[in-house]
MARMI-723018 format. One record per residue (C-alpha): y, x, z; residue in one letter. Coordinates in steps of 0.001 Angstrom, whole numbers, padded with zeros to 6 digits, always signed. Example, Ala and Ser with C-alpha at 12.3 -4.5 7.8 and 13.67 -1.06 7.14 Angstrom:
# residues 2
-004500+012300+007800A/-001060+013670+007140S/
END
This chain:
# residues 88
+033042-159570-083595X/+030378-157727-085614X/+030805-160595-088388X/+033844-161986-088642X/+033475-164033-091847X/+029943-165825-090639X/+030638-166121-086741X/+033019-168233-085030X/+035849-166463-083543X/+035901-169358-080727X/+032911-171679-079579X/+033338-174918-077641X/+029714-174349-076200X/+026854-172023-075855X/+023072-172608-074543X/+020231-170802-074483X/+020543-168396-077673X/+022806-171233-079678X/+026381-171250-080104X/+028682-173959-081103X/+032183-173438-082937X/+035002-176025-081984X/+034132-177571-085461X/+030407-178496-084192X/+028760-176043-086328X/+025474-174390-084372X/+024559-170676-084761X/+022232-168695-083543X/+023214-165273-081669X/+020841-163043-082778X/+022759-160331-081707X/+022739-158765-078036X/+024291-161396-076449X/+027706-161882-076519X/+027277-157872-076446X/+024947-157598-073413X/+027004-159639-071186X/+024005-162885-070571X/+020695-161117-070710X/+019211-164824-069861X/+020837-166672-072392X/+023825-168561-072649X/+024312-171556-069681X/+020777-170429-068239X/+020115-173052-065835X/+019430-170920-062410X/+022080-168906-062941X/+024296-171916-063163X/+023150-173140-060195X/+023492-169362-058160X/+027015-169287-059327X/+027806-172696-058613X/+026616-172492-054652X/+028438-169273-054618X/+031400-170663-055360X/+031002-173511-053259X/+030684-171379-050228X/+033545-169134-050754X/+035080-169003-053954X/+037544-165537-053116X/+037463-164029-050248X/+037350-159941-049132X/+034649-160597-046720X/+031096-159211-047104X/+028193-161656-047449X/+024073-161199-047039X/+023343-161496-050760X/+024955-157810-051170X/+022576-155936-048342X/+019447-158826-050403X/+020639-157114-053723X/+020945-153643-052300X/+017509-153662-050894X/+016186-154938-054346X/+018277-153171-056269X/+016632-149315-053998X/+013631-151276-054615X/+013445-151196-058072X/+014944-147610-058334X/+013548-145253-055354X/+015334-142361-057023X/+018569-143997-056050X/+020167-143556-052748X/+023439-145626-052777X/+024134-148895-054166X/+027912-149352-054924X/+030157-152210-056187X/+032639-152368-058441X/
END
């Protein structure tokens, strides 16, 4: 944590930008994000939803699916100089 003394160390919710400790206090991240990790916010809606129909179709499995040839395409798209998408 980059403040330990004025930021929760656990939350019982996060929207948006706002984050809630388990005591019901709300802050507001100002900071990158839970470092970086939801460019979109916390709980952002669509993304919600995208994960939630992923899961519902297969929630583990080995087996490749269409969305990684739709992101690959976007993904060569959006950087020409690239000529290999790979995933970790």
């Amino acid at each position: 944590m980059f403040l330990p003394e004025l930021w929760p160390s656990y939350y019982s919710k996060a929207k948006g930008v706002e984050v809630w400790d388990l005591d019901g206090n709300k802050y507001i991240d100002m900071s990158i994000t839970a470092i970086g990790a939801c460019p979109l916010g916390y709980a952002d809606d669509e993304v919600n939803e995208a994960v939630k129909k992923a899961v519902d179709n297969a929630s583990m499995t080995t087996l490749n699916c269409p969305e990684e040839v739709e992101l690959a395409e976007l993904l060569f798209e959006l950087h020409p100089w690239a000529d290999m998408v790979r995933y970790a």
